[in-house]
PDB file of N, CA, C, O and CB in Angstrom:
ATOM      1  N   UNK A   1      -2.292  -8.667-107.610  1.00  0.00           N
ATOM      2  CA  UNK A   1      -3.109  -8.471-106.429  1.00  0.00           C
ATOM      3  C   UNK A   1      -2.680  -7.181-105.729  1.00  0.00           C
ATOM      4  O   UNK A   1      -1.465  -6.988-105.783  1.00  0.00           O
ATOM      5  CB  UNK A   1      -2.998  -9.685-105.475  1.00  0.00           C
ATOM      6  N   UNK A   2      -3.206  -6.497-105.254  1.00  0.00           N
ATOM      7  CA  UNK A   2      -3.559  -5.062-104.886  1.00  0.00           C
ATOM      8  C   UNK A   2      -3.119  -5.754-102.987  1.00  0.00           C
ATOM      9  O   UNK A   2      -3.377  -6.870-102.535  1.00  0.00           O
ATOM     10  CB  UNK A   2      -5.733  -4.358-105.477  1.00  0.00           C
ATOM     11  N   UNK A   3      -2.328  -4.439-102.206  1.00  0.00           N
ATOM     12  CA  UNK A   3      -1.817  -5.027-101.009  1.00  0.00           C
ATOM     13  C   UNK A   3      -2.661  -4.071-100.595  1.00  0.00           C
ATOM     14  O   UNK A   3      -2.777  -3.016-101.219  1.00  0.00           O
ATOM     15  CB  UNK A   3      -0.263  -5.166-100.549  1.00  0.00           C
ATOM     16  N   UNK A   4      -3.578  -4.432 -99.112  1.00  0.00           N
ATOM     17  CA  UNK A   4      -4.404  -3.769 -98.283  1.00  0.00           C
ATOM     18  C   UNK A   4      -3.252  -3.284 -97.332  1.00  0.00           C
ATOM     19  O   UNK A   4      -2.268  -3.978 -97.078  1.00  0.00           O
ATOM     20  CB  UNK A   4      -5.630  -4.668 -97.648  1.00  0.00           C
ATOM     21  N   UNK A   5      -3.464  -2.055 -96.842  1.00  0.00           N
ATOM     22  CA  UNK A   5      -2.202  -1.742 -95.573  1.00  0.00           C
ATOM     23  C   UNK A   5      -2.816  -1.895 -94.783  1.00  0.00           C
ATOM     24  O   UNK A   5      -4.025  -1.831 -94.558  1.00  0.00           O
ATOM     25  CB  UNK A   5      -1.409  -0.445 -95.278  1.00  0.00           C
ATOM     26  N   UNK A   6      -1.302  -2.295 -93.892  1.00  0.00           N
ATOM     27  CA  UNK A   6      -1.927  -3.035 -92.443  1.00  0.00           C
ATOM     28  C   UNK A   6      -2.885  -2.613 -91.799  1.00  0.00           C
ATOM     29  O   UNK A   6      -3.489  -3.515 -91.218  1.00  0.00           O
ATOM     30  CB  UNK A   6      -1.129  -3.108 -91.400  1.00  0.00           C
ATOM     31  N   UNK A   7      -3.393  -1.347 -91.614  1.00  0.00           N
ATOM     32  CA  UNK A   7      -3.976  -0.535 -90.833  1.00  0.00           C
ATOM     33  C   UNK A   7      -4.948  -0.396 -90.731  1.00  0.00           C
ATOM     34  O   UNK A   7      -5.477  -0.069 -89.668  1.00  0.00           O
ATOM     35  CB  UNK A   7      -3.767   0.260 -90.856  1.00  0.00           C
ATOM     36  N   UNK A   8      -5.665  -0.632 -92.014  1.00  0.00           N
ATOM     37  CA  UNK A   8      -6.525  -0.324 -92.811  1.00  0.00           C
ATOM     38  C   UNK A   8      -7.772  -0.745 -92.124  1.00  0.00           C
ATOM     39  O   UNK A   8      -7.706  -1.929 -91.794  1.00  0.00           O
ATOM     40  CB  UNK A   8      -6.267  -0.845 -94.070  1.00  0.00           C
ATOM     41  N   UNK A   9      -8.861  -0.179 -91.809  1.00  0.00           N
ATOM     42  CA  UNK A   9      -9.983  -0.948 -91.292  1.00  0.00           C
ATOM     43  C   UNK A   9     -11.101  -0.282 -91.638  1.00  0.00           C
ATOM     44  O   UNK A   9     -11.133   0.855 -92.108  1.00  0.00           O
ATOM     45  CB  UNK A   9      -9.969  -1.182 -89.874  1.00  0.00           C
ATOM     46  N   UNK A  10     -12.441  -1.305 -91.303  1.00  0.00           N
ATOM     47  CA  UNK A  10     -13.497  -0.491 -91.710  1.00  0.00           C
ATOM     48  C   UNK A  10     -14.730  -0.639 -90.430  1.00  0.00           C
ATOM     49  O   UNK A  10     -14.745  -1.624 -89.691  1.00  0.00           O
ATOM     50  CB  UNK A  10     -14.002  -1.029 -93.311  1.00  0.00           C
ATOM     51  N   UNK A  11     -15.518   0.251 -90.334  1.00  0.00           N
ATOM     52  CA  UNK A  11     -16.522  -0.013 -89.096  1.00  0.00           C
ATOM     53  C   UNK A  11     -17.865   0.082 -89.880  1.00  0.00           C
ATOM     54  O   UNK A  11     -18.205   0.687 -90.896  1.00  0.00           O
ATOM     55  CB  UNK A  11     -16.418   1.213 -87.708  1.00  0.00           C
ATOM     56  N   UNK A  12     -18.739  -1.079 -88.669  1.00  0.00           N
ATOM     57  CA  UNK A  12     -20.267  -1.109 -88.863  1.00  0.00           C
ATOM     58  C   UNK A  12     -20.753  -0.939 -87.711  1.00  0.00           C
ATOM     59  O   UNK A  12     -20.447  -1.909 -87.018  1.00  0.00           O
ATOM     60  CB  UNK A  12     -20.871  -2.298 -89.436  1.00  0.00           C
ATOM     61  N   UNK A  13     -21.404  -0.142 -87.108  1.00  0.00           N
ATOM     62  CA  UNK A  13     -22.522  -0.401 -86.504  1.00  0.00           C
ATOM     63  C   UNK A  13     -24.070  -0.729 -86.849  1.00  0.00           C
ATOM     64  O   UNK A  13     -24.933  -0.231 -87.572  1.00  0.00           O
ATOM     65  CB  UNK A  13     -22.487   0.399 -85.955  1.00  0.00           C
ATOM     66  N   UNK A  14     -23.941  -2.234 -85.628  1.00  0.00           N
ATOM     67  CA  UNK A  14     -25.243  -2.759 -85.592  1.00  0.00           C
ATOM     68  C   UNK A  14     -26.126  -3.049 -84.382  1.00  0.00           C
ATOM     69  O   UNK A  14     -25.748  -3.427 -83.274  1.00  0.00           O
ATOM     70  CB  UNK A  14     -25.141  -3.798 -86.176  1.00  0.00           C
ATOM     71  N   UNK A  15     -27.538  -2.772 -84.849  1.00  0.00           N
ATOM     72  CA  UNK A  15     -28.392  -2.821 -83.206  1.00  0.00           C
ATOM     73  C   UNK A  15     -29.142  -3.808 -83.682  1.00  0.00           C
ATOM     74  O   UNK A  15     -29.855  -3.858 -84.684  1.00  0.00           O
ATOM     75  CB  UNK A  15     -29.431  -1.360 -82.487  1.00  0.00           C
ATOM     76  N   UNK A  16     -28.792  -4.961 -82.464  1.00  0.00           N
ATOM     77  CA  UNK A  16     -29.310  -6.279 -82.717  1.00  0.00           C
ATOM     78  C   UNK A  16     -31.029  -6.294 -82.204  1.00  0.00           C
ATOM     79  O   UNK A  16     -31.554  -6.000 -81.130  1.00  0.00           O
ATOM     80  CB  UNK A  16     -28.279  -7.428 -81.822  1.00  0.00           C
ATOM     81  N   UNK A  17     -31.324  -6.548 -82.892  1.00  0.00           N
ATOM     82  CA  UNK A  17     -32.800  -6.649 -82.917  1.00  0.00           C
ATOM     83  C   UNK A  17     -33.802  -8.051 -82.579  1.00  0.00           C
ATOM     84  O   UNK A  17     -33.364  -9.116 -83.014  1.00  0.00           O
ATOM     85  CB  UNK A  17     -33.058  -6.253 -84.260  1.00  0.00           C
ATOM     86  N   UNK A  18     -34.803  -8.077 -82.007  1.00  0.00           N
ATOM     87  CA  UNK A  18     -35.044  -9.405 -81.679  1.00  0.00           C
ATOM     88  C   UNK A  18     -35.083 -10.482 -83.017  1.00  0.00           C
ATOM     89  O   UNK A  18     -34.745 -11.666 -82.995  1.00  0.00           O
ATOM     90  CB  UNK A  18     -36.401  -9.383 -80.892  1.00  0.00           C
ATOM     91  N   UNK A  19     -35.563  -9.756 -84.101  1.00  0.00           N
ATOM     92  CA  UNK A  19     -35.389 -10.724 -85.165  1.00  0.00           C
ATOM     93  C   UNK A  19     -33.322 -11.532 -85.191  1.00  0.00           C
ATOM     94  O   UNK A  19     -32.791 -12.546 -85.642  1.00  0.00           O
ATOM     95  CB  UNK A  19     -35.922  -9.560 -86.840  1.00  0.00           C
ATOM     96  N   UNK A  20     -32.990 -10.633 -84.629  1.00  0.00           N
ATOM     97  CA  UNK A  20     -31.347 -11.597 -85.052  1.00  0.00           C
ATOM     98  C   UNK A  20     -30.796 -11.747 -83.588  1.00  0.00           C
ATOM     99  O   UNK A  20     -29.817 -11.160 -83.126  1.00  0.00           O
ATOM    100  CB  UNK A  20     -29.851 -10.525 -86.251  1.00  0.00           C
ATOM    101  N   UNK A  21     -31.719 -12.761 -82.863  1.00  0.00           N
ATOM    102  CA  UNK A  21     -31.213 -13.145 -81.455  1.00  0.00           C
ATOM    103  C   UNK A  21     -31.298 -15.234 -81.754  1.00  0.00           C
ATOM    104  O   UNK A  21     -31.830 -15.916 -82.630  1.00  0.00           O
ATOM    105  CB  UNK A  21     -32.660 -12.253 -79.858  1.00  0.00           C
ATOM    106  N   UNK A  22     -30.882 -15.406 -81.127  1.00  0.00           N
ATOM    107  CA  UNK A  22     -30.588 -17.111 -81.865  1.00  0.00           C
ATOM    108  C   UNK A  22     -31.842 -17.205 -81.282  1.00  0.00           C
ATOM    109  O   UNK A  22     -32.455 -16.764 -80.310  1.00  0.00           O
ATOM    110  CB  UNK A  22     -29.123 -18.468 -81.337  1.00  0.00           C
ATOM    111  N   UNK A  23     -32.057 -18.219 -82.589  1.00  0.00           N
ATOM    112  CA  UNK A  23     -33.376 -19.342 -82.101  1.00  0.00           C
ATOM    113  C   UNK A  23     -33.759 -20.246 -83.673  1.00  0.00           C
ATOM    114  O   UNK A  23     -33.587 -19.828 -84.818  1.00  0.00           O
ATOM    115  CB  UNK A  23     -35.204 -18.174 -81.419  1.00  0.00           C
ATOM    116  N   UNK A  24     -34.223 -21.357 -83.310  1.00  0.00           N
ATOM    117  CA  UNK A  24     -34.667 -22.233 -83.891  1.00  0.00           C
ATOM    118  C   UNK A  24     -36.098 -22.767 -84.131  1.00  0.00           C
ATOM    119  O   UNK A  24     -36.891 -22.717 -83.191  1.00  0.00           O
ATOM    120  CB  UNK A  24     -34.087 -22.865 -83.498  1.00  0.00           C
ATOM    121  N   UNK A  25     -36.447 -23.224 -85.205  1.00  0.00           N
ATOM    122  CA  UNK A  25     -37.546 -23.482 -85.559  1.00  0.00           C
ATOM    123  C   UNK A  25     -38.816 -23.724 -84.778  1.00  0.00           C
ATOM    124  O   UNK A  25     -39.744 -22.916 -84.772  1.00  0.00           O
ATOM    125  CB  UNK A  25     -37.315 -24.260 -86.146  1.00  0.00           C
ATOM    126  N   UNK A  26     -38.821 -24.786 -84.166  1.00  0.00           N
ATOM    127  CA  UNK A  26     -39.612 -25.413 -83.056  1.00  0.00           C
ATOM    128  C   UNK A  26     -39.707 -24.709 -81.522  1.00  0.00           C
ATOM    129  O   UNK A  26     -40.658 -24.484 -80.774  1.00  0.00           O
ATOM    130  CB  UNK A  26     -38.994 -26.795 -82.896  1.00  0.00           C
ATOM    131  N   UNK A  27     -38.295 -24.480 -81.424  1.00  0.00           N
ATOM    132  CA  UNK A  27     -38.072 -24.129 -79.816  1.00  0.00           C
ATOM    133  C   UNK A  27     -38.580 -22.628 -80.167  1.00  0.00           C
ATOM    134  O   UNK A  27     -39.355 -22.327 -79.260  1.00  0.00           O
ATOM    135  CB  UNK A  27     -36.192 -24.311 -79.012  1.00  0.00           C
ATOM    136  N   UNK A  28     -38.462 -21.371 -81.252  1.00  0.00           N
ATOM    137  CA  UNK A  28     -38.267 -20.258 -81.051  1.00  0.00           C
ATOM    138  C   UNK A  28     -36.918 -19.657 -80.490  1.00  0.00           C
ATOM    139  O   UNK A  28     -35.828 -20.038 -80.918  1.00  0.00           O
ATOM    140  CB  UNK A  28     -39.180 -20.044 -80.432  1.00  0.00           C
ATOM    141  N   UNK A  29     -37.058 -18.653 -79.466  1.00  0.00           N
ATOM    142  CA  UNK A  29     -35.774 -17.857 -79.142  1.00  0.00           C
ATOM    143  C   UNK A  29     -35.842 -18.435 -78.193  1.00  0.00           C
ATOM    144  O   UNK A  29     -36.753 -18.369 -77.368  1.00  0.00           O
ATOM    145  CB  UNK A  29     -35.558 -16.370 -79.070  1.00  0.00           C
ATOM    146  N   UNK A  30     -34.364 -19.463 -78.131  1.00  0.00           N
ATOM    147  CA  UNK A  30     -33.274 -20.188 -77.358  1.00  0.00           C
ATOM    148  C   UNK A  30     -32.488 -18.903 -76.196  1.00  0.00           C
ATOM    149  O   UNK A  30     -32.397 -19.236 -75.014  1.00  0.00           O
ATOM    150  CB  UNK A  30     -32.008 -20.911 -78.695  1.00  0.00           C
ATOM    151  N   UNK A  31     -32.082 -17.810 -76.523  1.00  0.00           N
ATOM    152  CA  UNK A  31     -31.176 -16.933 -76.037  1.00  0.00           C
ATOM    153  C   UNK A  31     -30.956 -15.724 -76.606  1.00  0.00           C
ATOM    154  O   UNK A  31     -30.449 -15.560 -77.715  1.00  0.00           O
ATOM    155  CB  UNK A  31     -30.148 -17.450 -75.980  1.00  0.00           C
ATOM    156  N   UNK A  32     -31.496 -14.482 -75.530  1.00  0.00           N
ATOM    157  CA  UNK A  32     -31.672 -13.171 -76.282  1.00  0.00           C
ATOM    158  C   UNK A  32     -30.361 -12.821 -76.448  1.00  0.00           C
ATOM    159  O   UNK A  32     -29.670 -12.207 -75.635  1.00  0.00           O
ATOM    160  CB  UNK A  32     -32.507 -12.023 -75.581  1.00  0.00           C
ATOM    161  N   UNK A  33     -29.970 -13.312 -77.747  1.00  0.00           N
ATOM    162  CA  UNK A  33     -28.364 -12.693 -77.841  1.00  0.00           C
ATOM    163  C   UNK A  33     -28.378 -12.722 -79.140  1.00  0.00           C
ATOM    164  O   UNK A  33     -29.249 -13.225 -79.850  1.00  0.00           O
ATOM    165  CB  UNK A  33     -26.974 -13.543 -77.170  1.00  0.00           C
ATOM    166  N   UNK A  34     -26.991 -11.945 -79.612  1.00  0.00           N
ATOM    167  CA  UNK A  34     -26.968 -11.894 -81.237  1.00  0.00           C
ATOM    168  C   UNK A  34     -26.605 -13.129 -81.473  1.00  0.00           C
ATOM    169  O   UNK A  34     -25.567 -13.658 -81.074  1.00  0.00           O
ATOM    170  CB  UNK A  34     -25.976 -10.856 -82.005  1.00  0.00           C
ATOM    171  N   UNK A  35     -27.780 -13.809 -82.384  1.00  0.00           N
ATOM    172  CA  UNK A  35     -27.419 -15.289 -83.279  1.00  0.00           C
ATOM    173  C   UNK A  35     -26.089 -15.286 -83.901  1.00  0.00           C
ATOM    174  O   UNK A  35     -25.616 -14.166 -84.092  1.00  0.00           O
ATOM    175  CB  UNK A  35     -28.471 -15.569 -84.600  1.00  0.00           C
ATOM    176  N   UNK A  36     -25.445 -16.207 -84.226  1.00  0.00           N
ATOM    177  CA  UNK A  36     -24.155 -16.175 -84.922  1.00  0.00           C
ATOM    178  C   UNK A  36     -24.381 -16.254 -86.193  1.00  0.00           C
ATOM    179  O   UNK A  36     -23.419 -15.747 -86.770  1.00  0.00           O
ATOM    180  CB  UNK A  36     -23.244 -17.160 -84.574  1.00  0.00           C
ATOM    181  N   UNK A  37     -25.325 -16.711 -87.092  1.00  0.00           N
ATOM    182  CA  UNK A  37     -25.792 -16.659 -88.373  1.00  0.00           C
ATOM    183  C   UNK A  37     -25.822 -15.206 -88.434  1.00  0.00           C
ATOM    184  O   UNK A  37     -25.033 -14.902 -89.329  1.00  0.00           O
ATOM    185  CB  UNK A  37     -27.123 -17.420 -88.673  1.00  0.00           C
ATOM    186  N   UNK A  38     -26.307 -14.213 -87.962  1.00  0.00           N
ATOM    187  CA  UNK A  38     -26.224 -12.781 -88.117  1.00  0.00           C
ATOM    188  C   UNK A  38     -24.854 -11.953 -87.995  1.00  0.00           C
ATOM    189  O   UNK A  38     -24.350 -10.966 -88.531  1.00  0.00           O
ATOM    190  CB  UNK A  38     -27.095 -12.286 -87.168  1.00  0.00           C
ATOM    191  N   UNK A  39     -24.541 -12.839 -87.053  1.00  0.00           N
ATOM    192  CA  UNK A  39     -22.822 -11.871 -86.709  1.00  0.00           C
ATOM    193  C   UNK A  39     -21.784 -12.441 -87.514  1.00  0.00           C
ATOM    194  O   UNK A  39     -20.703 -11.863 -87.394  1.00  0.00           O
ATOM    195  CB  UNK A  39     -22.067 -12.028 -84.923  1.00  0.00           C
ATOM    196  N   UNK A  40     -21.813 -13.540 -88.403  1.00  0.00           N
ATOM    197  CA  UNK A  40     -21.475 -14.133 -89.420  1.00  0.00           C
ATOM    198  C   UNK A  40     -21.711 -13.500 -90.599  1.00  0.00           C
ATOM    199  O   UNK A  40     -20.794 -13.561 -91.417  1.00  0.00           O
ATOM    200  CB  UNK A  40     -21.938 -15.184 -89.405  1.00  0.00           C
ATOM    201  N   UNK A  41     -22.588 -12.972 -90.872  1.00  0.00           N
ATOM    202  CA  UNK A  41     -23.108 -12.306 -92.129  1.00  0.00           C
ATOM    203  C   UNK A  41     -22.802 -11.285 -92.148  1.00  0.00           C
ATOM    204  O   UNK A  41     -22.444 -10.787 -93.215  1.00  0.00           O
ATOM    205  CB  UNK A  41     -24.310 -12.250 -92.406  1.00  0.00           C
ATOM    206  N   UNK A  42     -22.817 -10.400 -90.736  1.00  0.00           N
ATOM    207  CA  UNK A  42     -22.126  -8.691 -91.016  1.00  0.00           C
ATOM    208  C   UNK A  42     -20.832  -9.113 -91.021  1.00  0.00           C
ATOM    209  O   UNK A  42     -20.272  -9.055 -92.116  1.00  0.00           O
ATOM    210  CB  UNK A  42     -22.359  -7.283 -89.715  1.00  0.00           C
ATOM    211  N   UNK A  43     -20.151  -9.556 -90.020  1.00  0.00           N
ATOM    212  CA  UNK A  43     -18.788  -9.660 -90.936  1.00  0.00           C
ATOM    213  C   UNK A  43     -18.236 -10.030 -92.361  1.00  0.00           C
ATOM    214  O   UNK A  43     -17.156  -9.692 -92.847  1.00  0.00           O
ATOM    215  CB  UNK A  43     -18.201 -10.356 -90.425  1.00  0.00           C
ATOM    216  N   UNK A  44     -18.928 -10.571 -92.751  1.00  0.00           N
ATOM    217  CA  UNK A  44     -18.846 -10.970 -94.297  1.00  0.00           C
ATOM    218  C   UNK A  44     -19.124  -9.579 -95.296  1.00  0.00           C
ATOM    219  O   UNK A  44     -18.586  -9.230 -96.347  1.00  0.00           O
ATOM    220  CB  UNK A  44     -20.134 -12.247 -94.638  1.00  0.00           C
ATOM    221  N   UNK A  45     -20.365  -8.873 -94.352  1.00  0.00           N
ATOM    222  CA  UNK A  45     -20.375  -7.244 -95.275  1.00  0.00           C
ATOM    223  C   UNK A  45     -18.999  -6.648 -95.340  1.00  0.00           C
ATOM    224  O   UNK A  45     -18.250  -6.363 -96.274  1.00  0.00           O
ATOM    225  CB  UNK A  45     -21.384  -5.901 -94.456  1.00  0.00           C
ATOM    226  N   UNK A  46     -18.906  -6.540 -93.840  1.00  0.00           N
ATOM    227  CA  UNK A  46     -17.972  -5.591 -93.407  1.00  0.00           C
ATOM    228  C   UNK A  46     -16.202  -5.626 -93.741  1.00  0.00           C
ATOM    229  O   UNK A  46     -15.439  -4.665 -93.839  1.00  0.00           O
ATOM    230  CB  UNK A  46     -18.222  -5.660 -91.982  1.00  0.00           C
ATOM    231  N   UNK A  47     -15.912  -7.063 -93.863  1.00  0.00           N
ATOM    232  CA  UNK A  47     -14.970  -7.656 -94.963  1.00  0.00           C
ATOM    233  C   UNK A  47     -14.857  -7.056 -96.221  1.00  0.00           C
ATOM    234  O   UNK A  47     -13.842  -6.480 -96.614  1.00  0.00           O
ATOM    235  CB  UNK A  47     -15.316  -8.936 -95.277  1.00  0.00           C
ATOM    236  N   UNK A  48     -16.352  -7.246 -97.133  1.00  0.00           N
ATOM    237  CA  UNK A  48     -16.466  -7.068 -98.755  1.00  0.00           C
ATOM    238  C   UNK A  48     -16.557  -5.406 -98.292  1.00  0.00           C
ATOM    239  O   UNK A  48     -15.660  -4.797 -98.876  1.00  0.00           O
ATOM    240  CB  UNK A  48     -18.102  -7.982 -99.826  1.00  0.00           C
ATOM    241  N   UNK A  49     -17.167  -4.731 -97.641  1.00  0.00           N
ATOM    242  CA  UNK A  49     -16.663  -3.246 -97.624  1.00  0.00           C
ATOM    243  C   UNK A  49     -15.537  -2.639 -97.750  1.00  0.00           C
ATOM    244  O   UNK A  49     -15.187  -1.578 -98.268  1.00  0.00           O
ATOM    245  CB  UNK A  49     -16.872  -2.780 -96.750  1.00  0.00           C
ATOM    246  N   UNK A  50     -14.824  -3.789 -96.985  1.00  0.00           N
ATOM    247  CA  UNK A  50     -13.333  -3.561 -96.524  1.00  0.00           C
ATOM    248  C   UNK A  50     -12.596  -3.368 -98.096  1.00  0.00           C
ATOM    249  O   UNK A  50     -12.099  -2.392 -98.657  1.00  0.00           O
ATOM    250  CB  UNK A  50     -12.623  -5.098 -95.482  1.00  0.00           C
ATOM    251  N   UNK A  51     -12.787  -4.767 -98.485  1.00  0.00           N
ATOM    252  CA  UNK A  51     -11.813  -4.965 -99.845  1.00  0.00           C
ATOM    253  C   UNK A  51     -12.667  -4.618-101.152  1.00  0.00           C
ATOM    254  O   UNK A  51     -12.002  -5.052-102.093  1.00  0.00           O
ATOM    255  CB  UNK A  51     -11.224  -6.682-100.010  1.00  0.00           C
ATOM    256  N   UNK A  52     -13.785  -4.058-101.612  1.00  0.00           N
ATOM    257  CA  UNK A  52     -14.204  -3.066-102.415  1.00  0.00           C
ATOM    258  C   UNK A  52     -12.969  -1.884-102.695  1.00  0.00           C
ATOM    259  O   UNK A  52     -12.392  -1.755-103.775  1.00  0.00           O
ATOM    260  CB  UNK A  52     -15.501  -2.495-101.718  1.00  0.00           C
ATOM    261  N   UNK A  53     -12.804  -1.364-101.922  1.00  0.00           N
ATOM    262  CA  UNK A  53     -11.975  -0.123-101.999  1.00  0.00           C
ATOM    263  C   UNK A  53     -10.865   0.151-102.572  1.00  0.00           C
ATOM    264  O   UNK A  53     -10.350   1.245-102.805  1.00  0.00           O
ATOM    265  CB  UNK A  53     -11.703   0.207-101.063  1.00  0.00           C
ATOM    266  N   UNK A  54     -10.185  -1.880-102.998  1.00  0.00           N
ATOM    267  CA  UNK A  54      -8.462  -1.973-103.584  1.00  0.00           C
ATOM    268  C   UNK A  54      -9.419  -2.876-104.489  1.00  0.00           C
ATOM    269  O   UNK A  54      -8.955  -3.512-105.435  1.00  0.00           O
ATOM    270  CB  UNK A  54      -6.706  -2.774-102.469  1.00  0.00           C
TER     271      UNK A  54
END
């Protein structure tokens, strides 16, 4: 296994858009804010970006 140094980081910028503000089926948009299903998923990019590199 390949050691990441401590330091090491990677950046995304994202502009949350009304499509990725929480809401649910029936109700629609609950709260103009970034859904966590979305901010869940870029971190998961931004992770595999991370460790691509080693």
């Amino acid at each position: 296994m390949r050691v990441i140094p401590a330091n090491h980081e990677t950046r995304m910028r994202i502009v949350v858009t009304a499509e990725m503000t929480a809401q649910f089926e029936e109700m629609g948009e609950v709260h103009p804010v970034y859904a966590t299903y979305w901010l869940t998923r870029h971190m998961e990019l931004a992770g595999r970006k991370l460790i691509l590199l080693f």
